[in-house]
ZAMARGU-4260 file (C-alpha; in steps of 0.2 Angstrom, whole numbers, plus 5000, padded with zeros to 4 digits):
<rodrens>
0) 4854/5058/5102 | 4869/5059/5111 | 4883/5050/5109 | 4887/5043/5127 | 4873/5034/5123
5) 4875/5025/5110 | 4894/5023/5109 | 4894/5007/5119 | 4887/4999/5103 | 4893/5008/5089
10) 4903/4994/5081 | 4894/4981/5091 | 4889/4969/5074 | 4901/4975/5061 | 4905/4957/5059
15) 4888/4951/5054 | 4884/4964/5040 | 4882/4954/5023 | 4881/4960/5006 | 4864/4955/5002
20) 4847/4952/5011 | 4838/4936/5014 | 4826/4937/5000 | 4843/4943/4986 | 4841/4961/4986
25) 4851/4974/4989 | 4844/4991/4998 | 4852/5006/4992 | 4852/5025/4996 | 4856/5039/4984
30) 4861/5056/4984 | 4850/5068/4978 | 4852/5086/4970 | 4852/5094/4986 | 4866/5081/4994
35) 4853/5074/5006 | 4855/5056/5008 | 4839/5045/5006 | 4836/5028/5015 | 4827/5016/5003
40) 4822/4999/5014 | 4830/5002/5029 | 4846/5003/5039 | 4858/4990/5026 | 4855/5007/5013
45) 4871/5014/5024 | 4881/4999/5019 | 4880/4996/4999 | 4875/5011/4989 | 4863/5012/4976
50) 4858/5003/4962 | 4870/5003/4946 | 4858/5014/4935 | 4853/5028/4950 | 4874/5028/4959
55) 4877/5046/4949 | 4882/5059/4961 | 4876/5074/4961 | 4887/5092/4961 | 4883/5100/4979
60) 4873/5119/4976 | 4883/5124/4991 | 4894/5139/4996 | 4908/5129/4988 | 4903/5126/4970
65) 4908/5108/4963 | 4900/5107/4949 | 4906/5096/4934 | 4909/5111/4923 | 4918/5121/4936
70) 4934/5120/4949 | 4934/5131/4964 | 4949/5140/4972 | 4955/5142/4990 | 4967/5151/5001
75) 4976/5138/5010 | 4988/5144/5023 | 5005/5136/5027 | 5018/5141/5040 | 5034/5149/5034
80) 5049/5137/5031 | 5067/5137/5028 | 5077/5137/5012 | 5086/5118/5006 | 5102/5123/5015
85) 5092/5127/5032 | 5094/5146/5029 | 5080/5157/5034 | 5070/5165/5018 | 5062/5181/5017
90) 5053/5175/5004 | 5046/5158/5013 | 5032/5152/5005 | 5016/5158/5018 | 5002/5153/5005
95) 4997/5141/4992 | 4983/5141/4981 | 4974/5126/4980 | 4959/5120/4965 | 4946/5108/4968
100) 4945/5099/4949 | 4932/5089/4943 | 4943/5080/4931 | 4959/5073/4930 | 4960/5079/4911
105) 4960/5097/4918 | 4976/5097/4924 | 4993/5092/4911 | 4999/5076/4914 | 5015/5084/4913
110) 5014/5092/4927 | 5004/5079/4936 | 5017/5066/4935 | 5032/5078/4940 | 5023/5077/4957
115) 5023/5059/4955 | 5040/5056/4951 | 5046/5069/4963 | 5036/5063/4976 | 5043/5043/4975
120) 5060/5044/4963 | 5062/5036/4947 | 5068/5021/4954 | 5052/5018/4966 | 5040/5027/4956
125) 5020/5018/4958 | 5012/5017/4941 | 4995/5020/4950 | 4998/5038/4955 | 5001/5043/4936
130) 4990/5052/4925 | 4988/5039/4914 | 4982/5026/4925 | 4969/5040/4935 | 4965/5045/4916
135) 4960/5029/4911 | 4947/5026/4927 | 4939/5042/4923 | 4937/5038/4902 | 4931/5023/4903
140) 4918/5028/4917 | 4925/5014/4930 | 4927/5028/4943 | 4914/5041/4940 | 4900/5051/4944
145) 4889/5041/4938 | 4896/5025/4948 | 4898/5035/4963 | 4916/5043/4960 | 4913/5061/4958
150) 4935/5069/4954 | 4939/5083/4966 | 4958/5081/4964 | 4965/5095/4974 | 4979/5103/4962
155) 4990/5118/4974 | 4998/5132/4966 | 5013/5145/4970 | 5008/5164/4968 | 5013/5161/4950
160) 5004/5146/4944 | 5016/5133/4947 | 5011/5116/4952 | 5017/5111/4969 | 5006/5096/4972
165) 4992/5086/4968 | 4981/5073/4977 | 4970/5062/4969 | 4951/5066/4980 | 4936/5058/4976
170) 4918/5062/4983 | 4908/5047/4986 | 4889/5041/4989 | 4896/5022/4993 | 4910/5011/5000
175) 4912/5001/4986 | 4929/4999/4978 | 4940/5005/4993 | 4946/4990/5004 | 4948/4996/5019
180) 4931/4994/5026 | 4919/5007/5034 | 4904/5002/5032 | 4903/5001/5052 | 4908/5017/5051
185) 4893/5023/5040 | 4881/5011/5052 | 4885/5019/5067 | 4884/5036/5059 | 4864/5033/5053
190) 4861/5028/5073 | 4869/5043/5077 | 4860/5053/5069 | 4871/5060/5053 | 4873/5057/5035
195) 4890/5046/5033 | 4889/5050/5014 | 4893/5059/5005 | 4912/5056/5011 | 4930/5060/5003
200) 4941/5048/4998 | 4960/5049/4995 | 4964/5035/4985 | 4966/5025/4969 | 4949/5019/4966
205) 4948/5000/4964 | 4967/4997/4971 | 4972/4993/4989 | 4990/4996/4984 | 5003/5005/4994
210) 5010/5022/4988 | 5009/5041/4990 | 4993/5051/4990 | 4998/5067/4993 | 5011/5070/4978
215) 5022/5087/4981 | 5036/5092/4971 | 5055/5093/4977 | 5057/5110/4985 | 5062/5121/4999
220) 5045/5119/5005 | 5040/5101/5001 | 5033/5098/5019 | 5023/5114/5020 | 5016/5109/5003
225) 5011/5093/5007 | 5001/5101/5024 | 4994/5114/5016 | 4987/5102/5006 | 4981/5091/5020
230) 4971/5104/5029 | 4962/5108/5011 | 4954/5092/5014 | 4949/5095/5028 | 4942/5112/5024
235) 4936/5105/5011 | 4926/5090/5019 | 4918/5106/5032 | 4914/5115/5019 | 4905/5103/5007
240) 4896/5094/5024 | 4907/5079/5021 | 4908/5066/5034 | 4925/5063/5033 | 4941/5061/5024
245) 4947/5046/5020 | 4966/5042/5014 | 4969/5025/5010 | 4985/5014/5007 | 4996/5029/5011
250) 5014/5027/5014 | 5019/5025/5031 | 5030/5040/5033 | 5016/5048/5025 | 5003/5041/5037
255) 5015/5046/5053 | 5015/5062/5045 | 4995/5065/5043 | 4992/5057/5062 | 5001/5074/5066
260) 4990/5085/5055 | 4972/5078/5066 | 4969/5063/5055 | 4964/5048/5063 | 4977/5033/5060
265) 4970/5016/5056 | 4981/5000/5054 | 4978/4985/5040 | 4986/4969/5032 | 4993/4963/5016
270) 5003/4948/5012 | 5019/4954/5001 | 5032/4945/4993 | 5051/4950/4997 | 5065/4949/4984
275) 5078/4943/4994 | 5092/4946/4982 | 5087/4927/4972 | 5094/4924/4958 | 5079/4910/4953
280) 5064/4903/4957 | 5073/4888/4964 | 5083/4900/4973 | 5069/4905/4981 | 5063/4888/4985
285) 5078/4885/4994 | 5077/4899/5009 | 5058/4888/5013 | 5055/4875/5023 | 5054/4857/5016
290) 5035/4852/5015 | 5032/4870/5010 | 5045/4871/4996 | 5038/4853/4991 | 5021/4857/4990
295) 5024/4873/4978 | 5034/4860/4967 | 5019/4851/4965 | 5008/4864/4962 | 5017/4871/4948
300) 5018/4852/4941 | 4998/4853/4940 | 5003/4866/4926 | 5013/4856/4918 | 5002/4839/4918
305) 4988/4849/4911 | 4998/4857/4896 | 4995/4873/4900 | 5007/4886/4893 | 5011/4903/4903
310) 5015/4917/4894 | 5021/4936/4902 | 5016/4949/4890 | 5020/4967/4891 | 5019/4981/4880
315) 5015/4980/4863 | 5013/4960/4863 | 4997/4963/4873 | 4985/4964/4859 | 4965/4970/4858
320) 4960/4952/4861 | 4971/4948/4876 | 4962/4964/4884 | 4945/4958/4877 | 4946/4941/4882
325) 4954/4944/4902 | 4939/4957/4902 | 4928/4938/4900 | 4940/4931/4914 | 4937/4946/4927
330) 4918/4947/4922 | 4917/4927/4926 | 4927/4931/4943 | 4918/4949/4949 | 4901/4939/4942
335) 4903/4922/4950 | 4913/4932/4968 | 4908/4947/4973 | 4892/4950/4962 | 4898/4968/4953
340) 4913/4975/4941 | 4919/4989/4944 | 4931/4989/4931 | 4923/4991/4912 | 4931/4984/4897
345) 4935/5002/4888 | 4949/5002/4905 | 4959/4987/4900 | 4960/4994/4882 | 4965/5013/4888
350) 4973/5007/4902 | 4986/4995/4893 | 4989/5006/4877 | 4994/5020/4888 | 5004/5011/4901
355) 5013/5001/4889 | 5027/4991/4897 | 5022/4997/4913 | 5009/4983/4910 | 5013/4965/4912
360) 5000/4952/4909 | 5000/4935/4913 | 4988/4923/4903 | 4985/4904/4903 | 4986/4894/4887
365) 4978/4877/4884 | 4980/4871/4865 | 4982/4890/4859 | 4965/4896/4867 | 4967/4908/4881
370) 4960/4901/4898 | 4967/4914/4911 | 4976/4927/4917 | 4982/4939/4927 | 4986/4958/4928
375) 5000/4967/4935 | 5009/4984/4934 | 5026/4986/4936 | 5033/5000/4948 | 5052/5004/4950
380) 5054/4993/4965 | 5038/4982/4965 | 5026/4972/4956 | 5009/4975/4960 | 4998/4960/4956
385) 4978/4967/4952 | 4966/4956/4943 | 4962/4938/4939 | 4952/4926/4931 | 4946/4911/4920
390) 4936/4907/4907 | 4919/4903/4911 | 4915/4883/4916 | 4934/4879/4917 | 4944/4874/4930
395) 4961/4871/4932 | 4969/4864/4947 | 4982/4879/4953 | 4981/4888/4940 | 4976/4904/4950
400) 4993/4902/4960 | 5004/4899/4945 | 4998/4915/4937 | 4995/4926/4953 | 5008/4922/4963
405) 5023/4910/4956 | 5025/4921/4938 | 5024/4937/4947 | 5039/4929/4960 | 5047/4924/4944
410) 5047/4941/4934 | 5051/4952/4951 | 5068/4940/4952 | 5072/4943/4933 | 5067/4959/4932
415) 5078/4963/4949 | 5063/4970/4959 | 5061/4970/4979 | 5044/4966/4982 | 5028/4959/4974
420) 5011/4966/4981 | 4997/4954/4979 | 4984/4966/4981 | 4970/4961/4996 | 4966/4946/5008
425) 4971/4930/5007 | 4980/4920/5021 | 4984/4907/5009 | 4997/4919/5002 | 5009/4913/5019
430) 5013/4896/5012 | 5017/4902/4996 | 5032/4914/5003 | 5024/4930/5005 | 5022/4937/5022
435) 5011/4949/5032 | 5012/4967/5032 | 5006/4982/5039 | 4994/4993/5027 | 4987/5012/5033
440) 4975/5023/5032 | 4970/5042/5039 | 4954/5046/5043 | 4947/5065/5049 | 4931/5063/5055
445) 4921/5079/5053 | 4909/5078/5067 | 4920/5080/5082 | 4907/5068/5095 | 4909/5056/5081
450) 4928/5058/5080 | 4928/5053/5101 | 4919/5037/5098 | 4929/5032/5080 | 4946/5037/5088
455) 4944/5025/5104 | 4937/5009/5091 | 4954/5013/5083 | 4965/5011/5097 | 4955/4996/5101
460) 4957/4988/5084 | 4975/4993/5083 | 4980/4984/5097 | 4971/4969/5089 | 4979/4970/5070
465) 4997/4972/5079 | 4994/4956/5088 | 4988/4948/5072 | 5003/4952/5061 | 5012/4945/5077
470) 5003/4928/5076 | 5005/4929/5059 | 5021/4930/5058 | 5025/4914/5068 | 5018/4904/5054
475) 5031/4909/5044 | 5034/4895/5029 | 5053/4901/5027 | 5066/4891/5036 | 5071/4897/5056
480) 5082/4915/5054 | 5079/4918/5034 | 5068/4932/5037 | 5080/4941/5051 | 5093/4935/5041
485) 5092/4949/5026 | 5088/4968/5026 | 5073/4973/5019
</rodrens>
């Protein structure tokens, strides 16, 4: 099938996919022991994986070995650099070594989180990208080969052993869990005449929050690391007849980076909240505009009429019950929303006894008996707002904005933090003082046909997302020069 022919309609009803078919079931397709995929029921297989019970991925008998029990090893070259003081060095670094992992426990945390911290500074370090967090997705079986999250974290080595850098890789059967939407993408790809899946994804499974991806050590050759390691994806992705490599909720200085490197640069939206030096809540409330300012009032009033009692716990006053009982919330949410968990109730628990005060969660009292609640893990500079829910056949009039969005404002101006991220979606966010942003995401595209006709979609959707944050903008709910006003 050439691709002339059938690029004029590639992308043609992205719009219209839905999640279930008329009759409520889903149609799958699997990867098999041989990596070939298998269409079960038709097209809307390419969009929504398999079934829970059949989603393991299976370890490709390729060239590349990947199996569970095994890492593989590669020659990555990288051009010579010069020294921290700009000096030429005999000694320049001309090649890395770079494992393919199959676990995140085969490598120390130690030195897993030295790339991490190096990579971001204490002061703006992102409590997704460290070991613990990755750890606990694995454990608990939230983000693994079974569930179609198959670890292939790329770890690169010096001549003698050293780490350098990591990145956190994943191969996948399925779009699920990723937020940045190709399921287009895989569409296009089946009329095409290719296998999207297996792909490889860059990212924290599960969390559509910004932060690095490629995590390099400080040295004389921090940027020929952090290519090397770039173009092991792509040799890795050829290699293992990947469709693609996907890295998603980069940096910006990251993505600008990658676009250089052949990676294909796509553009999304967030709405995030901006400290603006406050010293209160009310503080806050002032730099809106009147009907906005008086409307959050009375949501949080709705709080108080209803004797409800917020608490923010961290640390050690998050008990095994809290975690149990905001595992119910998430469940009535996933359950009642989106139809699937992805998140089990072993990663609350491992999740919040390793992270500790890195953890805050919010929950919702009402005459001593927990009702709601929300998670959030504290970074250097940002609070990064994740999961929410309620108990089931309640409801409580803005509750989910007082513990999303109004405690999180709170604790990022105590706490003397910059931003709050409030994860995915929402326009609603606006009126509540948080405002659009740009989001990223790289993209190499193995087939190089299929790279033409995904390259020009992009530019087209650029344009489009740049004139929405534009419109966006103007509906602004702070006062007339705020925003211009203050220096991010």
């Amino acid at each position: 099938m050439a691709l002339a022919a059938a690029a004029p309609s590639l992308f043609s009803w992205s719009l219209s996919v839905s999640r279930r078919s008329k009759c409520g079931r889903h149609y799958h397709v699997y990867v098999g022991k041989t990596g070939g995929i298998t269409p079960q029921k038709g097209i809307r297989a390419i969009f929504w994986g398999r079934e829970r019970r059949k989603k393991e991925m299976q370890p490709f008998q390729r060239d590349l070995s990947l199996s569970a029990e095994e890492s593989t090893t590669a020659n990555v070259e990288v051009s010579r650099g010069r020294t921290e003081d700009g000096a030429d060095s005999a000694s320049a670094l001309s090649t890395i070594n770079v494992s393919v992992v199959s676990s995140i426990s085969l490598v120390p945390a130690d030195d897993w989180d030295a790339c991490a911290t190096d990579v971001s500074g204490v002061e703006a370090i992102n409590p997704f990208i460290l070991h613990d967090f990755l750890l606990s997705l694995e454990e608990s079986k939230s983000a693994a080969p079974e569930e179609g999250w198959l670890p292939q974290h790329l770890v690169a080595r010096d001549g003698v052993g050293n780490v350098l850098g990591v990145v956190p890789l994943y191969l996948k059967s399925h779009s699920y869990g990723e937020y940045v939407f190709d399921h287009a993408w895989a569409n296009a790809y089946f009329r095409y005449g290719g296998s999207y899946y297996p792909k490889l994804q860059s990212c924290i499974p599960f969390t559509p929050a910004t932060g690095p991806r490629i995590l390099v050590r400080d040295g004389a050759f921090r940027d020929q690391v952090f290519d090397g390691l770039c173009k092991a994806m792509q040799q890795l992705a050829v290699q293992m007849q990947a469709s693609s490599v996907n890295v998603t909720f980069p940096r910006e200085s990251d993505w600008e980076r990658m676009g250089k490197l052949g990676y294909l640069q796509r553009i999304g939206m967030q709405y995030h909240w901006n400290n603006r030096n406050y010293r209160s809540f009310e503080d806050f409330l002032m730099d809106l505009k009147q009907s906005k300012r008086k409307n959050i009032r009375q949501e949080r009033k709705k709080i108080q009429v209803q004797n409800l009692k917020m608490k923010r716990l961290r640390g050690d006053d998050i008990k095994p019950y809290h975690w149990d009982a905001f595992y119910d919330f998430y469940r009535n949410t996933t359950d009642n929303k989106w139809g699937q968990a992805y998140l089990t109730r072993d990663f609350f628990h491992m999740m919040g006894s390793r992270m500790g005060d890195k953890v805050l969660l919010v929950v919702a009292e009402d005459g001593g008996e927990l009702v709601g609640g929300a998670l959030n893990l504290i970074g250097g500079d940002t609070l990064y707002g994740r999961n929410w829910g309620c108990a089931p056949q309640t409801y409580y009039p803005s509750l989910h904005f007082e513990a999303c969005y109004y405690q999180a404002i709170e604790a990022a101006i105590e706490w003397g933090l910059k931003r709050v991220e409030a994860g995915a979606q929402g326009e609603h966010k606006i009126q509540r003082g948080y405002v659009p942003t740009a989001t990223y995401s790289c993209h190499f595209i193995s087939d190089p046909n299929f790279r033409r006709a995904i390259e020009s979609f992009l530019n087209q959707e650029t344009l489009q997302m740049r004139l929405a944050l534009e419109l966006l903008e103007e509906t602004s709910p702070f006062k007339e020069g705020i925003l211009g006003s203050y220096d991010e």
